[in-house]
Backbone of each chain as nested JSON, in Angstrom:
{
  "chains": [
    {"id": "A", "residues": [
      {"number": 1, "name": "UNK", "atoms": {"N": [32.678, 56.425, 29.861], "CA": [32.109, 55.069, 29.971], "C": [32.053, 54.646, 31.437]}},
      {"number": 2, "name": "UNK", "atoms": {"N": [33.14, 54.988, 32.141], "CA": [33.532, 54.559, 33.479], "C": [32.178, 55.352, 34.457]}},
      {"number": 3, "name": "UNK", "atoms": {"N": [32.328, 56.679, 33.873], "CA": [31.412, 57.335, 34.717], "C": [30.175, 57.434, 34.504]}},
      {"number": 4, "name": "UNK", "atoms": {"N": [29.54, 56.68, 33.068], "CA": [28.123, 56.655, 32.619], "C": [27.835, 55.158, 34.097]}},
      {"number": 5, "name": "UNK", "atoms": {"N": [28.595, 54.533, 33.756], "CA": [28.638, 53.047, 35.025], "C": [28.108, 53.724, 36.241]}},
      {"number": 6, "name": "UNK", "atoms": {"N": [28.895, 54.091, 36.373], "CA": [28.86, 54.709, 37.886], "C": [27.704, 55.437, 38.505]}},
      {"number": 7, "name": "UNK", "atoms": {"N": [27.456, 56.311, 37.109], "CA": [26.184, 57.276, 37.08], "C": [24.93, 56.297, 37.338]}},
      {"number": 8, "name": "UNK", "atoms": {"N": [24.672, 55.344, 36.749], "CA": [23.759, 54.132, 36.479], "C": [23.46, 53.336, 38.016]}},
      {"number": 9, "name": "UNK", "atoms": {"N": [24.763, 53.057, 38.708], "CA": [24.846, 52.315, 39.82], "C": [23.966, 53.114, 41.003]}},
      {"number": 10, "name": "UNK", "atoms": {"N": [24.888, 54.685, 40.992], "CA": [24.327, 55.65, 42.077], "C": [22.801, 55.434, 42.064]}},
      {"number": 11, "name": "UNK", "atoms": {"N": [21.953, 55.562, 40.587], "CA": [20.571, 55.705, 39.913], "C": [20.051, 54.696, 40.835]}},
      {"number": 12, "name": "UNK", "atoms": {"N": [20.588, 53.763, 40.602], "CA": [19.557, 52.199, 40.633], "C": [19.996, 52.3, 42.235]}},
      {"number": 13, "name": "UNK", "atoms": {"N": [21.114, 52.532, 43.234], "CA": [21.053, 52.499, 44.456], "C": [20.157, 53.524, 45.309]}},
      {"number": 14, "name": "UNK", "atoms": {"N": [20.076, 54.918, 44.444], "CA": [19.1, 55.461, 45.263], "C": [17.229, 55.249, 44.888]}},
      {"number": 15, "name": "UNK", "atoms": {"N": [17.286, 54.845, 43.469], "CA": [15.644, 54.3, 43.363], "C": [15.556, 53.209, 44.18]}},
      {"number": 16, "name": "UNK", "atoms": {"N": [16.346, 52.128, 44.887], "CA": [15.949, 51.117, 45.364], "C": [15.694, 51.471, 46.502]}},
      {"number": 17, "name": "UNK", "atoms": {"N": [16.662, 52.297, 47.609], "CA": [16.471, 53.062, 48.856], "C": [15.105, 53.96, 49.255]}},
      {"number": 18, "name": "UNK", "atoms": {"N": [14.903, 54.967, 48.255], "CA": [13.703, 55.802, 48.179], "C": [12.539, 54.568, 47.79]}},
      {"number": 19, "name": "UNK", "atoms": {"N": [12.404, 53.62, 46.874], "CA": [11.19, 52.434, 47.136], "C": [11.214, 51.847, 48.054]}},
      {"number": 20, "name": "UNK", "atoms": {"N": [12.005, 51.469, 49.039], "CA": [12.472, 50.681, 50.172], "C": [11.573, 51.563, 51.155]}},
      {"number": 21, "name": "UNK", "atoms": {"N": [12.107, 52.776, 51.519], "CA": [11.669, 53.829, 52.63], "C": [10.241, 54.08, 52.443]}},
      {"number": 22, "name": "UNK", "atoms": {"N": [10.033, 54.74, 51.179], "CA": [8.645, 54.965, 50.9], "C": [7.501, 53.643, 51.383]}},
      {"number": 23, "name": "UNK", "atoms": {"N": [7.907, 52.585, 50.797], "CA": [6.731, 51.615, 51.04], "C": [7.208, 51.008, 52.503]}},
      {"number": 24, "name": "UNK", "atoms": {"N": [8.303, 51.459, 52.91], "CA": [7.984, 50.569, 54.825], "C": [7.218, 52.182, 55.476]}},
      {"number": 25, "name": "UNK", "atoms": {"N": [7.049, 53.283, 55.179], "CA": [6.444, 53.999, 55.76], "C": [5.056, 54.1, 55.725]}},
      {"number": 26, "name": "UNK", "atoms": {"N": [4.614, 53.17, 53.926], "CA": [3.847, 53.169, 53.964], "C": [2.978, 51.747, 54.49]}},
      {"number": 27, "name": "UNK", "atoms": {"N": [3.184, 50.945, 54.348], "CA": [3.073, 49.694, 55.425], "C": [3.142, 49.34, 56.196]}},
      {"number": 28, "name": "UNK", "atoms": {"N": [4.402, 49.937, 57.305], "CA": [4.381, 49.515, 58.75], "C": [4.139, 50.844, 59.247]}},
      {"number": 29, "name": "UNK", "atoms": {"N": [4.527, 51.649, 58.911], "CA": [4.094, 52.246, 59.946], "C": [2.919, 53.304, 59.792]}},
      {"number": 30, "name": "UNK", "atoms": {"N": [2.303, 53.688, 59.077], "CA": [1.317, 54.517, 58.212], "C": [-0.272, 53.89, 58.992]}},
      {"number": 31, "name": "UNK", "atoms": {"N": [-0.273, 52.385, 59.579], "CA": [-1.501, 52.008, 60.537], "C": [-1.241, 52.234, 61.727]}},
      {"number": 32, "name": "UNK", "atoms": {"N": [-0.231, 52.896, 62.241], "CA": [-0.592, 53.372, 63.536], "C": [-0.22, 54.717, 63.573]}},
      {"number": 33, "name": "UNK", "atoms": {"N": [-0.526, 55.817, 62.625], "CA": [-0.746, 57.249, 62.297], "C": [-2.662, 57.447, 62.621]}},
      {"number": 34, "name": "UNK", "atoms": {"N": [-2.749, 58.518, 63.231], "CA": [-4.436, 58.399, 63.514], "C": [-4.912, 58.522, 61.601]}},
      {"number": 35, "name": "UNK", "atoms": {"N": [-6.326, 58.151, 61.122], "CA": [-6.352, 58.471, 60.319], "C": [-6.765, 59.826, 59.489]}},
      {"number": 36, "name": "UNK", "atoms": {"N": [-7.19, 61.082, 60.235], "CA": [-7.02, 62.107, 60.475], "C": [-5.545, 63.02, 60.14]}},
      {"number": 37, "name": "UNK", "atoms": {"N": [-4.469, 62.456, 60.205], "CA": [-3.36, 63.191, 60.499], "C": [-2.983, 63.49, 58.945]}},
      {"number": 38, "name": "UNK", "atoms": {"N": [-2.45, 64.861, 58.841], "CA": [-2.372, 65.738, 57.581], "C": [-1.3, 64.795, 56.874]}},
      {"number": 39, "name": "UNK", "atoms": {"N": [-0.703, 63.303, 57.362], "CA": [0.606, 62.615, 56.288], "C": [-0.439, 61.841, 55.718]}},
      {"number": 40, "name": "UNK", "atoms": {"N": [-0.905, 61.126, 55.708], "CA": [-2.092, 60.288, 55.03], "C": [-2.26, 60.982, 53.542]}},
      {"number": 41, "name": "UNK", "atoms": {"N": [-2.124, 62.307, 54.004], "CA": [-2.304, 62.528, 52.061], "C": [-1.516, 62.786, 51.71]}},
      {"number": 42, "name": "UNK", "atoms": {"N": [-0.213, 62.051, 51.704], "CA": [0.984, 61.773, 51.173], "C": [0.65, 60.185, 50.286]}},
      {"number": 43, "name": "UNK", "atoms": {"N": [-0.047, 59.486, 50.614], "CA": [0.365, 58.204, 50.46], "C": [-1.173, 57.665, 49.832]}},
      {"number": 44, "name": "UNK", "atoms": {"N": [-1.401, 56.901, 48.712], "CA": [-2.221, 56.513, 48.29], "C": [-3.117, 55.446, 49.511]}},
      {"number": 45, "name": "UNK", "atoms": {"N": [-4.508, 55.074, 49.023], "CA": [-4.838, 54.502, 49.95], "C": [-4.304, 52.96, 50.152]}},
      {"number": 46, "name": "UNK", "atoms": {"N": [-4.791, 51.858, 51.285], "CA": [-3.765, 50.829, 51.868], "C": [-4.191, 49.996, 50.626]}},
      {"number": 47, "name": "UNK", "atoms": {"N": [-5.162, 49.523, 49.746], "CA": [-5.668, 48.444, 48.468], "C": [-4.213, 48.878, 47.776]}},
      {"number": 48, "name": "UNK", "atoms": {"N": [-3.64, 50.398, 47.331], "CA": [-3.214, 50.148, 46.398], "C": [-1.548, 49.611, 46.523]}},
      {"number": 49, "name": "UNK", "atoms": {"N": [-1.708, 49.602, 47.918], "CA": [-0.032, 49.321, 48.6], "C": [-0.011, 47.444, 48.219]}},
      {"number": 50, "name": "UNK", "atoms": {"N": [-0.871, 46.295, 47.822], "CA": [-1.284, 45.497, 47.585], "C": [-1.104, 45.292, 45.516]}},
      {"number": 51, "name": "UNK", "atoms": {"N": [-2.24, 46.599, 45.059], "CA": [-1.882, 46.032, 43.694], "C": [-0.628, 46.814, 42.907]}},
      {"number": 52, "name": "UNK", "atoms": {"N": [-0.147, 47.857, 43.023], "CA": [1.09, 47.872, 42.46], "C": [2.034, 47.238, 42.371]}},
      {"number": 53, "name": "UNK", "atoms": {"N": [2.351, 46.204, 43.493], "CA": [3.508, 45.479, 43.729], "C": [3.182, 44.46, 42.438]}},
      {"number": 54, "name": "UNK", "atoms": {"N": [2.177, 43.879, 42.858], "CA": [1.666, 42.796, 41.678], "C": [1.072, 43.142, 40.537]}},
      {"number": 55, "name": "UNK", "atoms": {"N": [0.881, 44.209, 39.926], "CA": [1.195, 45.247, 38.767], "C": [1.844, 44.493, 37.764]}},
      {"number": 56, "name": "UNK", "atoms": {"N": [3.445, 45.204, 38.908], "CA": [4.948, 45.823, 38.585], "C": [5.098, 44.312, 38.108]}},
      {"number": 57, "name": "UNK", "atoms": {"N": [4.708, 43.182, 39.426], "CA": [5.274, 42.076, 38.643], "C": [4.991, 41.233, 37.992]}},
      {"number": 58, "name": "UNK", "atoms": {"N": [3.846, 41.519, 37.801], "CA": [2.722, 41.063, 36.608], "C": [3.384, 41.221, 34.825]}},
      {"number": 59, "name": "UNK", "atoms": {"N": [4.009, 43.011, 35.393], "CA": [4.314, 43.311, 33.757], "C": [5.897, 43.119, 33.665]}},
      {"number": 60, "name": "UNK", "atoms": {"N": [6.297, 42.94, 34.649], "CA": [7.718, 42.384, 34.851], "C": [7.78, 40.866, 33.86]}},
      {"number": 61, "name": "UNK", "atoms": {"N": [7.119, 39.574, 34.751], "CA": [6.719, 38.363, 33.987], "C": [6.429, 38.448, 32.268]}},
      {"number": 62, "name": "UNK", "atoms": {"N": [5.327, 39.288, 32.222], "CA": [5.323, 39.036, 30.727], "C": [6.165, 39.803, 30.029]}},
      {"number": 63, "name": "UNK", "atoms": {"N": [6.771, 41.01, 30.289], "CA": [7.966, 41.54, 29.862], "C": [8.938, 40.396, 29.454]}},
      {"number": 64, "name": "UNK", "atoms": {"N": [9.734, 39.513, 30.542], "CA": [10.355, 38.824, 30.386], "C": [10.131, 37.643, 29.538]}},
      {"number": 65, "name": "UNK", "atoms": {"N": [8.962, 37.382, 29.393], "CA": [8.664, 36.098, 28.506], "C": [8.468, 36.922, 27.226]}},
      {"number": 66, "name": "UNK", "atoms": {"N": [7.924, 37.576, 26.768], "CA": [8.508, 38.316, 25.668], "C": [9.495, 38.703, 24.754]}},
      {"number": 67, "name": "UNK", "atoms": {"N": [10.686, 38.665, 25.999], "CA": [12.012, 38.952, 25.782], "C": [12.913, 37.589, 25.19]}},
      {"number": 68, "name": "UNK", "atoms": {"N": [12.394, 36.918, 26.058], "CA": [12.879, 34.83, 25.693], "C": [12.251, 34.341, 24.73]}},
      {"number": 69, "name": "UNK", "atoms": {"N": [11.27, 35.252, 24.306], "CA": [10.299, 34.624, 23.294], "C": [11.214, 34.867, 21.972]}},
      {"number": 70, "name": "UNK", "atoms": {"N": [11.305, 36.577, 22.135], "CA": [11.739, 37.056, 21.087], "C": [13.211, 36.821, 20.853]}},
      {"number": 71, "name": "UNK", "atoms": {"N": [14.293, 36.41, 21.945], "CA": [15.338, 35.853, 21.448], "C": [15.466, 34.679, 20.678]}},
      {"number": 72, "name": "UNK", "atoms": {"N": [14.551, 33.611, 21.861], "CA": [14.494, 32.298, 21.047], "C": [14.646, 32.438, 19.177]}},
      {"number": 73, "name": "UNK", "atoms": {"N": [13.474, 33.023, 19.171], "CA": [13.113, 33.508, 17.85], "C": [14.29, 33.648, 16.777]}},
      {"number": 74, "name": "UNK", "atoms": {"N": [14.171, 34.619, 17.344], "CA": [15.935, 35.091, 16.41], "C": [16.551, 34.459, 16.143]}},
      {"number": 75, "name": "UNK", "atoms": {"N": [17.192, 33.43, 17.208], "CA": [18.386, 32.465, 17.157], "C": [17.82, 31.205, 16.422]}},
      {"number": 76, "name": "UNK", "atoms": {"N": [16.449, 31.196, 16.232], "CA": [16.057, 30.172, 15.501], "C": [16.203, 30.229, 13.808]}},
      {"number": 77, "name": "UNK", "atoms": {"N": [16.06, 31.384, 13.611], "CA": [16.061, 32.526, 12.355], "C": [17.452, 32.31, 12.068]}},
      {"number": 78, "name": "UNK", "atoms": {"N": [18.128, 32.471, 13.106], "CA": [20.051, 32.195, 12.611], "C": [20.306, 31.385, 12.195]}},
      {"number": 79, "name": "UNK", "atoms": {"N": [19.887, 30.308, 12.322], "CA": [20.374, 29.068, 12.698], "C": [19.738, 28.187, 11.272]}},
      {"number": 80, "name": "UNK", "atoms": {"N": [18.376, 28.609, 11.041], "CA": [17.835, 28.147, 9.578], "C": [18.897, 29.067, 8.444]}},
      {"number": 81, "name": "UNK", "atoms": {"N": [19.168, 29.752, 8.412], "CA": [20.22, 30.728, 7.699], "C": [21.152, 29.933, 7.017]}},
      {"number": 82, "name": "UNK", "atoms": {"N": [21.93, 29.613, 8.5], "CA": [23.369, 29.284, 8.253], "C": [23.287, 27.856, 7.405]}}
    ]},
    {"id": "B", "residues": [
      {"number": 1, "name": "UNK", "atoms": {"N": [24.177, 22.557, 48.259], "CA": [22.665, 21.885, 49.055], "C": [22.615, 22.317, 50.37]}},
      {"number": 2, "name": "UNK", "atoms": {"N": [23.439, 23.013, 51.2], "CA": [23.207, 23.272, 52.47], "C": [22.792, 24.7, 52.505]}},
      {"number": 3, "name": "UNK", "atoms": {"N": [22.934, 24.872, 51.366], "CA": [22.232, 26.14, 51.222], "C": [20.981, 26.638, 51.092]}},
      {"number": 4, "name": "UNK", "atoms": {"N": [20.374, 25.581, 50.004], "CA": [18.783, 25.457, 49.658], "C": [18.428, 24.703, 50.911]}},
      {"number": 5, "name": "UNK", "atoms": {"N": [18.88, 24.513, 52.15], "CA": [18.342, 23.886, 53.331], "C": [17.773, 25.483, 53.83]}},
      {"number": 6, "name": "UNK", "atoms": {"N": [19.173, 26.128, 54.228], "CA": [19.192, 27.258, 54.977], "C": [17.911, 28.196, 54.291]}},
      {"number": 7, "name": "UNK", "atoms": {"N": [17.57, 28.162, 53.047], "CA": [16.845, 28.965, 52.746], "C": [15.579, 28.389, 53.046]}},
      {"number": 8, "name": "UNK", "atoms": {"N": [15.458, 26.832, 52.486], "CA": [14.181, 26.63, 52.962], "C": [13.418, 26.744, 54.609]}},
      {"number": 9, "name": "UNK", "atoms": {"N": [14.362, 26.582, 55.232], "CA": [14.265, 26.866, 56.324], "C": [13.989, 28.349, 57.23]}},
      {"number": 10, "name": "UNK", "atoms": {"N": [14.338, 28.88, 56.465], "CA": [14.104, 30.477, 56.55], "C": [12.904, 30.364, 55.946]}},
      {"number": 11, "name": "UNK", "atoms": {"N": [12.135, 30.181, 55.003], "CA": [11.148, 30.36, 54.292], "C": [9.953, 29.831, 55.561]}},
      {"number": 12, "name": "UNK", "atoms": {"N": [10.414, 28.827, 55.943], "CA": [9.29, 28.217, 56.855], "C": [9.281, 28.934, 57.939]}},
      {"number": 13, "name": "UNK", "atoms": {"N": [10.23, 29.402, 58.561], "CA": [10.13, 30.117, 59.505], "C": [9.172, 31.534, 59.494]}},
      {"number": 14, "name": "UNK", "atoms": {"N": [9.645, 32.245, 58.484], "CA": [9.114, 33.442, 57.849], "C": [7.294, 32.988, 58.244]}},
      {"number": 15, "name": "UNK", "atoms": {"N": [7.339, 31.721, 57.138], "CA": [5.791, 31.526, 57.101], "C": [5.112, 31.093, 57.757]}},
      {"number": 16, "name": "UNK", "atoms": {"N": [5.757, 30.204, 59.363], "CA": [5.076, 30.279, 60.759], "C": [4.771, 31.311, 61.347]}},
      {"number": 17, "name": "UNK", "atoms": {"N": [6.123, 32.463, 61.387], "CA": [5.351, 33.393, 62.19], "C": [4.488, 34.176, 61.429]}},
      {"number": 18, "name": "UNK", "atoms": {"N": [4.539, 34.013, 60.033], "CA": [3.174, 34.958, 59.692], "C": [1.886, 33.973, 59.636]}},
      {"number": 19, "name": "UNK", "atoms": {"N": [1.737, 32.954, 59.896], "CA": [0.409, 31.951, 60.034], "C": [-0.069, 32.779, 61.668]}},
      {"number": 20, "name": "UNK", "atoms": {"N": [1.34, 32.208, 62.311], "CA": [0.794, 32.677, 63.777], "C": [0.174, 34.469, 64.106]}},
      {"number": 21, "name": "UNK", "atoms": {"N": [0.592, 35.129, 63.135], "CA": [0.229, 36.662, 63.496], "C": [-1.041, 36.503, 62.854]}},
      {"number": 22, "name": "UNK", "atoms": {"N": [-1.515, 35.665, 61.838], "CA": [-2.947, 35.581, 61.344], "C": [-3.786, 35.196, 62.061]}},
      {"number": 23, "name": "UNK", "atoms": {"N": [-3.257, 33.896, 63.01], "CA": [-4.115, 33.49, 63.661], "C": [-4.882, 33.866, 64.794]}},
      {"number": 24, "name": "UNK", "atoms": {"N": [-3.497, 34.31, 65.991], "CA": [-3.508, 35.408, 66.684], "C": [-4.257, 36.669, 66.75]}},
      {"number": 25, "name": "UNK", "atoms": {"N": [-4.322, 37.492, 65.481], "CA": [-4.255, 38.808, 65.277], "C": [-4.125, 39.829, 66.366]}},
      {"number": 26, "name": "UNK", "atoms": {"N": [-2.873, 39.979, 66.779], "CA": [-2.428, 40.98, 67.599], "C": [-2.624, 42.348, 66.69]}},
      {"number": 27, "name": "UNK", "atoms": {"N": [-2.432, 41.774, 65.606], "CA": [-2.5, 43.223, 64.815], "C": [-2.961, 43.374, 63.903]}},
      {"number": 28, "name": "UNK", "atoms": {"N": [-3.969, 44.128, 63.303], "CA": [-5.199, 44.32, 62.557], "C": [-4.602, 43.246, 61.178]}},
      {"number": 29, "name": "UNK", "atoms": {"N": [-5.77, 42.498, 60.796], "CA": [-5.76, 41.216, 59.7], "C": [-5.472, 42.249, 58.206]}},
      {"number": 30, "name": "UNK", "atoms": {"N": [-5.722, 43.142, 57.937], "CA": [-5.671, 43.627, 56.691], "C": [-4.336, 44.037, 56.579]}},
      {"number": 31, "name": "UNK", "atoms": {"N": [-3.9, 44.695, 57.632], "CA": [-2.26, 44.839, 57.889], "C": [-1.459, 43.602, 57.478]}},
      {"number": 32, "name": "UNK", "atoms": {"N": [-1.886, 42.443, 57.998], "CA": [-1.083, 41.095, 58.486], "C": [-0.859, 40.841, 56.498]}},
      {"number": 33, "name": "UNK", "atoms": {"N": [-2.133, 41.06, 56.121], "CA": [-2.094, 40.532, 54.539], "C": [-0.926, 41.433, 53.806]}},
      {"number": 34, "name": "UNK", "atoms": {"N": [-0.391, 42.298, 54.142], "CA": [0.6, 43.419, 53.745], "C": [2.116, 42.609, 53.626]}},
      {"number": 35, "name": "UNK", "atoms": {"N": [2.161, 41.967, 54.855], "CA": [3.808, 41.475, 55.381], "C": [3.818, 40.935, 54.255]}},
      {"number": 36, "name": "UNK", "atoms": {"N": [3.613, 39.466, 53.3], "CA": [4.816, 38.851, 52.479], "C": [4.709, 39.891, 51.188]}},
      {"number": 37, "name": "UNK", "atoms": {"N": [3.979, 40.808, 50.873], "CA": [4.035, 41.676, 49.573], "C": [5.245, 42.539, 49.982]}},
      {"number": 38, "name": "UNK", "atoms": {"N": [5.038, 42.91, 51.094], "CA": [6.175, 43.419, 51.453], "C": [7.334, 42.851, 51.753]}},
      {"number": 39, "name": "UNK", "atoms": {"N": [7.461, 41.956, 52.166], "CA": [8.337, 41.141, 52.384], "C": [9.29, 40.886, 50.669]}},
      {"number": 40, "name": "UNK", "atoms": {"N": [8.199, 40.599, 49.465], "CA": [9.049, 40.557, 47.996], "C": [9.179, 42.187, 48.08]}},
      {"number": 41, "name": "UNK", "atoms": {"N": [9.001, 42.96, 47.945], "CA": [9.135, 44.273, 47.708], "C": [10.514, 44.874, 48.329]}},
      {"number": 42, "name": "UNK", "atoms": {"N": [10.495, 44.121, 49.616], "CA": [11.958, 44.2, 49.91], "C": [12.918, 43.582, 49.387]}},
      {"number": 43, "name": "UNK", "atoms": {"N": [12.705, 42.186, 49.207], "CA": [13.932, 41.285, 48.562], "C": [14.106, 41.949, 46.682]}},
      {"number": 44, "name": "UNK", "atoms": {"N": [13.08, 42.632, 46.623], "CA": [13.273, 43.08, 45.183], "C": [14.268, 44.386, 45.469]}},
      {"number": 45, "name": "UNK", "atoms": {"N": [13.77, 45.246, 46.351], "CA": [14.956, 46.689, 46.364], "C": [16.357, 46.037, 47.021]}},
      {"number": 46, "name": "UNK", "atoms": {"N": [16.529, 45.133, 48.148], "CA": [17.81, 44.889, 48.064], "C": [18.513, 44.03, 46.488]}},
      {"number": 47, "name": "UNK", "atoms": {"N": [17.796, 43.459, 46.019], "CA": [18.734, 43.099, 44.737], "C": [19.082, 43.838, 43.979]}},
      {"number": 48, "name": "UNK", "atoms": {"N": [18.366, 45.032, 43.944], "CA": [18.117, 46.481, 43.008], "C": [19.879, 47.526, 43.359]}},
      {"number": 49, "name": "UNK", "atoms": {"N": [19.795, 47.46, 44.809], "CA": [20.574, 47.905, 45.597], "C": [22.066, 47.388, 45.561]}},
      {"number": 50, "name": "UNK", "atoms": {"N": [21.874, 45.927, 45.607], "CA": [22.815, 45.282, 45.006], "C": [23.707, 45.275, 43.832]}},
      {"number": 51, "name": "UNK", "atoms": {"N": [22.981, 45.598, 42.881], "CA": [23.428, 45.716, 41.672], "C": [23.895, 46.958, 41.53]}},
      {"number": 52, "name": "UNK", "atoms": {"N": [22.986, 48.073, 41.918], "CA": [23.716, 49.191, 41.824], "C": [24.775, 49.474, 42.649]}},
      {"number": 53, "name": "UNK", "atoms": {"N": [25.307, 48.889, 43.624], "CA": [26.376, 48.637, 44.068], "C": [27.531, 48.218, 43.717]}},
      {"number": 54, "name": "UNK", "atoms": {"N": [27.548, 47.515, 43.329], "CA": [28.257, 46.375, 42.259], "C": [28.689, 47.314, 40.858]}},
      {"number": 55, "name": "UNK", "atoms": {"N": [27.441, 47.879, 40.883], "CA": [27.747, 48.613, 39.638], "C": [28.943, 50.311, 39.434]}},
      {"number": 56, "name": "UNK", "atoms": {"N": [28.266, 50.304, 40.931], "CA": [29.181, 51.473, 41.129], "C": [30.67, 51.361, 42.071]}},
      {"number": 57, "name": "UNK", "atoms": {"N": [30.71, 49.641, 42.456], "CA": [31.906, 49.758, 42.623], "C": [33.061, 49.029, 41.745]}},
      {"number": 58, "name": "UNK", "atoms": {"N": [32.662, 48.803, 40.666], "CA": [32.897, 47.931, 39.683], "C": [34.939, 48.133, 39.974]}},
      {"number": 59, "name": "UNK", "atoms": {"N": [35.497, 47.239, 40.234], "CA": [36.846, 47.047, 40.029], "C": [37.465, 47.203, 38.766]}},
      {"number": 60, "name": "UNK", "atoms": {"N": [38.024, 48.084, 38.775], "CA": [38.821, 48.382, 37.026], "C": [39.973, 48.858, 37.244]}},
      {"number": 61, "name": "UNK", "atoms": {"N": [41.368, 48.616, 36.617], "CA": [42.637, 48.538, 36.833], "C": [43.139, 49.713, 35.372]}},
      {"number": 62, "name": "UNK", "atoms": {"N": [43.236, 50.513, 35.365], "CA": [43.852, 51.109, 34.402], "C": [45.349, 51.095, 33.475]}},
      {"number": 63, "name": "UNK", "atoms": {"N": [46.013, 50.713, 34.92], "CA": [47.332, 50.593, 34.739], "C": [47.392, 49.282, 34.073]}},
      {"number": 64, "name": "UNK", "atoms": {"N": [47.08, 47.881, 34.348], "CA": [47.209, 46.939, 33.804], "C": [46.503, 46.749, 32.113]}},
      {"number": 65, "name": "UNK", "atoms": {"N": [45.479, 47.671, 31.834], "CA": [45.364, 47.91, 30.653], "C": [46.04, 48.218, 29.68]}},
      {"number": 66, "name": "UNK", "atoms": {"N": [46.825, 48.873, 30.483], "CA": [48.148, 49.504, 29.407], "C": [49.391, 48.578, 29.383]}},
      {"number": 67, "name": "UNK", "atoms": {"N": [49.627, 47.907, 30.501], "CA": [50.633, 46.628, 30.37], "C": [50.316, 45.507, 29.427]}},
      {"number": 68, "name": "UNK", "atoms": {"N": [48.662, 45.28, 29.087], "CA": [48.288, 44.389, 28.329], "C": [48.734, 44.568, 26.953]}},
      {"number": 69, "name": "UNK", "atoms": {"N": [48.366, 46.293, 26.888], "CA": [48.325, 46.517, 25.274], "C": [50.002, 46.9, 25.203]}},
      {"number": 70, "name": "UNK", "atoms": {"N": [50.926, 46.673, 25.817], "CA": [52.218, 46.843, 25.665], "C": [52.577, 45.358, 25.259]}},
      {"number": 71, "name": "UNK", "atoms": {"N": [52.204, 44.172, 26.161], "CA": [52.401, 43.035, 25.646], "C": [51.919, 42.606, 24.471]}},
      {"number": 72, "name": "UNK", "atoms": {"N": [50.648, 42.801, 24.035], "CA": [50.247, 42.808, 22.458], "C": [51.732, 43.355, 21.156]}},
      {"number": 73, "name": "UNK", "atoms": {"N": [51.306, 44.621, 21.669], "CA": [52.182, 45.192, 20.601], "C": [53.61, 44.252, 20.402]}},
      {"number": 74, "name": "UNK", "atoms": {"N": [54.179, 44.266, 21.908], "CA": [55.438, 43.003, 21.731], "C": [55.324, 41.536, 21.059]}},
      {"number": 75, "name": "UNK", "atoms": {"N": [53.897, 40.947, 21.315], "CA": [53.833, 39.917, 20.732], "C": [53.318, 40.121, 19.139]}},
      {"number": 76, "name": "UNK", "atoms": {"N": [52.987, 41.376, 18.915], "CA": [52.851, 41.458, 17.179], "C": [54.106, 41.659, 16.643]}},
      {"number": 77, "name": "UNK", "atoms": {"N": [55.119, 42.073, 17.607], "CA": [56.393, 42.694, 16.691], "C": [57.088, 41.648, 16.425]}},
      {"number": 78, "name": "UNK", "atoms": {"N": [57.068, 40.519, 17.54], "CA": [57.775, 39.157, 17.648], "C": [57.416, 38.521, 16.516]}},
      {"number": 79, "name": "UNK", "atoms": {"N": [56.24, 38.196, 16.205], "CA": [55.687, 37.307, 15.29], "C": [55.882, 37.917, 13.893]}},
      {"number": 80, "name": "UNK", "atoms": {"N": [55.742, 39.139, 13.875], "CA": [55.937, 39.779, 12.301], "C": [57.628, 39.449, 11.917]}},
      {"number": 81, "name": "UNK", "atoms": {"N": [58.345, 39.587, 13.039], "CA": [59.691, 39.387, 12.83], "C": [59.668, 38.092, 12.532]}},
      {"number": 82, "name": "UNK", "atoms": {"N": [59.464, 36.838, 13.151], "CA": [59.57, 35.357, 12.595], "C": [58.428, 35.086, 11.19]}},
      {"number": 83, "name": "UNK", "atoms": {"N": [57.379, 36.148, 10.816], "CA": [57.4, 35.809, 9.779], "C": [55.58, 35.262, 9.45]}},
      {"number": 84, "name": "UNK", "atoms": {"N": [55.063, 35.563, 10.808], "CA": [53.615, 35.023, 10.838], "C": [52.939, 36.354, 10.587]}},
      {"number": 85, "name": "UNK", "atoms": {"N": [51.809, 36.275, 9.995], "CA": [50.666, 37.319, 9.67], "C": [50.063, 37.323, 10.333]}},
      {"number": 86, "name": "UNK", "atoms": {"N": [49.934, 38.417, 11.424], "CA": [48.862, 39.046, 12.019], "C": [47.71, 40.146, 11.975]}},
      {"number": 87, "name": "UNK", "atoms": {"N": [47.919, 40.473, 10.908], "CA": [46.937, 41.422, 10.098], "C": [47.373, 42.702, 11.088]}},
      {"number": 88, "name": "UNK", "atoms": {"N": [46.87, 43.59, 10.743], "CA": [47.135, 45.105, 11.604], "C": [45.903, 46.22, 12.203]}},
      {"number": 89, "name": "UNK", "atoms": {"N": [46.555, 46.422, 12.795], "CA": [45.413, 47.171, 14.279], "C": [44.772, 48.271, 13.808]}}
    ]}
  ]
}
């Protein structure tokens, strides 16, 4: 249990680091690479450095209202029950 | 409340100097539109970072676990002896 935790923490500290690095390489510094240079096709083009973010939190938002929706719900369901 | 100062205040700051780099453009305008996406993109991986931090340094005492469940057991033996029902483990 202790070490599923732990396992989880390491997870989420190195996905946040590797998204961190990846998108400042690809934002700051990726416009002053010539555009010619063989790293460019590492990295999608600059539009999509713009809509993924607001994607992610696009489906983040309604994820979450979903989630409040569907608790509300429930507890409303309990509550006529009892 | 001196807190939601400090932040708002940071916020404005943030959003002068990025008015002024728009206005300016020292540095290409399509770039400039990048900074506050990036700017959440960061405040999103440090909270990310955070947590998994937190998560992996989570404080847990082993030893006192076992002092707890030593005091239990003493306080079930006490009470069964005077005579109260505590149902069983």
């Amino acid at each position: 249990m202790e070490l599923a935790d732990k396992v989880v923490g390491f997870l989420l500290s190195a996905i946040s680091l590797t998204i961190f690095i990846y998108y400042t390489f690809w934002v700051i510094i990726l416009p002053f690479v010539e555009t010619d240079h063989f790293i460019h096709g590492y990295f999608l083009p600059q539009e999509f450095a713009i809509l993924i973010p607001v994607f992610a939190g696009v489906a983040l938002l309604c994820f979450l209202c979903v989630f409040v929706g569907y608790v509300m719900l429930k507890s409303k369901a309990k509550k006529k029950q009892t | 409340m001196k807190h939601i100062l400090k932040i708002m205040g940071l916020l404005v700051a943030i959003s002068a100097i990025w008015i002024g780099l728009l206005e300016t453009s020292v540095i290409p305008r399509s770039f400039t539109w990048l900074l506050p996406v990036y700017l959440i993109v960061s405040l999103g991986c440090y909270g990310l970072l955070m947590v998994g931090v937190g998560l992996m340094l989570f404080p847990t005492c082993p030893q006192e676990a076992v002092l707890l469940q030593k005091d239990i057991r003493e306080a079930r033996e006490f009470l069964k002896d005077k005579g109260v029902d505590v149902g069983s483990d």
